[in-house]
C-alpha positions in Angstrom: 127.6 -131.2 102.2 124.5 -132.1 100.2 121.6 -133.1 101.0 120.9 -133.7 104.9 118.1 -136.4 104.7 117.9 -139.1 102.8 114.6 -139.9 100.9 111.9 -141.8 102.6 110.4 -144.8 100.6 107.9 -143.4 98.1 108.7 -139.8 99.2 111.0 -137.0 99.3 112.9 -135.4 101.9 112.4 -131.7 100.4 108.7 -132.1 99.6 108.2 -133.2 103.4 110.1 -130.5 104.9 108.9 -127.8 102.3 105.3 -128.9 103.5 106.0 -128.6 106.9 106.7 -124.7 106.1 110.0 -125.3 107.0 112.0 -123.5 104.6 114.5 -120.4 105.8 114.0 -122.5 109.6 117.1 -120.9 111.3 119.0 -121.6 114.3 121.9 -119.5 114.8 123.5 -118.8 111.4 122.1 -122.1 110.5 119.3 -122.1 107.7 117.3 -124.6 105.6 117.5 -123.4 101.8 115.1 -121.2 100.2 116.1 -123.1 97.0 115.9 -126.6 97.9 114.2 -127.9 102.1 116.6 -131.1 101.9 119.8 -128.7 102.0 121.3 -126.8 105.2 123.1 -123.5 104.1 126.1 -121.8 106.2 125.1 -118.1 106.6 129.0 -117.6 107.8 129.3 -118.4 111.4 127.1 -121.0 112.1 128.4 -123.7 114.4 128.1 -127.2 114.7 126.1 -127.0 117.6 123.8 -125.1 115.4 123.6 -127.3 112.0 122.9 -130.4 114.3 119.9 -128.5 116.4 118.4 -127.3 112.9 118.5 -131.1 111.9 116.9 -132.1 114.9 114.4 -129.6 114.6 113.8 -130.2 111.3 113.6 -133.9 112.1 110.8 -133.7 114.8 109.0 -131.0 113.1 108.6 -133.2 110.0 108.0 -136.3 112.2 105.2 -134.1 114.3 103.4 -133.2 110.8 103.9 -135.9 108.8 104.1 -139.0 111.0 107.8 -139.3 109.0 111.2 -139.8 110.6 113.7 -138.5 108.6 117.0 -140.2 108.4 120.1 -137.9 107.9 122.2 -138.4 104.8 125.5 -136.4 106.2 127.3 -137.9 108.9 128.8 -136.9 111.8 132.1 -137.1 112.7 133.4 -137.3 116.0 131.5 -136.3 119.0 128.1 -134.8 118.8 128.0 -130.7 119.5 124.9 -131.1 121.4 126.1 -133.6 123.7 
């Protein structure tokens, strides 16, 4: 899908979550990329449910460390997994 975040002003998405530690983060078959922090890889049967809980844990973990909200680039398309 690309990246998951978009860039913050003056920043990157991938240097903020890579600095967070955040790389190989996993829920369910759900992982953030060894390669490059800013994309979400598929390990085979990772759910919906699962990508959008890794983004949201992403998301506060960044926000947590870092004082920055990131701001997803995907988008979702119908109703939410999680709710």
């Amino acid at each position: 899908a690309g990246s998951t975040f978009r860039n913050p002003p003056g920043d990157h998405a991938a240097r903020l979550i890579d600095s967070c530690g955040l790389k190989g983060r996993r829920v369910g078959d759900a992982v953030v990329s060894e390669r490059h922090a800013n994309f979400i890889i598929n390990l085979g049967n990772a759910t919906a449910a699962d990508i959008e809980a890794l983004i949201e844990d992403v998301r506060d973990e960044v926000k947590a460390r870092t004082g920055v909200r990131l701001e997803t680039e995907v988008h979702i398309v119908g109703e939410a997994a999680n709710g």
